[in-house]
Phi, psi and omega in degrees: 000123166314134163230163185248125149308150173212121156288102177239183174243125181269163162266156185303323197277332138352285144147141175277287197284335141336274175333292176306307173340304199278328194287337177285020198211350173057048173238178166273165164308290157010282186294322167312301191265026165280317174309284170351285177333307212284309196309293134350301183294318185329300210282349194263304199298324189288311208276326173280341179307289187314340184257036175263295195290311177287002183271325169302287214256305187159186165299225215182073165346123174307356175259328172303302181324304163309303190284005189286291188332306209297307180302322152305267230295328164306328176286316175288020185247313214298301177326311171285348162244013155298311207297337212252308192308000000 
């Protein structure tokens, strides 16, 4: 996969704790907080569809709302153990 370089700036304890984060998970810093990224956007993209979807139809039932929730965590459990294999 093609990467782009970049210079940004963290807050420190940010990361301090990156930085541990990736060496107990054996990636580089970089690669962590790409992952972060993808992750972070995913999560962006889901939260603007619903609130896409609840402005056409209406809200989101507290039993939707559940099973929505239930169903992110899994898909991000499934995710973190391709990432992990």
């Amino acid at each position: 996969m093609p990467v782009t370089k970049r210079s940004v700036s963290i807050d420190d304890q940010v990361a301090r704790a990156v930085e541990n984060a990736a060496e107990q998970e054996g990636v580089s810093f970089s690669a962590w907080l790409s992952v972060a990224a993808e992750r972070r956007l995913r999560l962006r993209e889901g939260l603007i569809g619903v609130a896409e979807w609840e402005a056409e139809v209406g809200p989101l039932s507290a039993e939707e709302r559940a099973a929505g929730e239930g169903l992110l965590d899994r898909l991000l459990a499934d995710d973190a153990e391709r990432r992990n294999a």
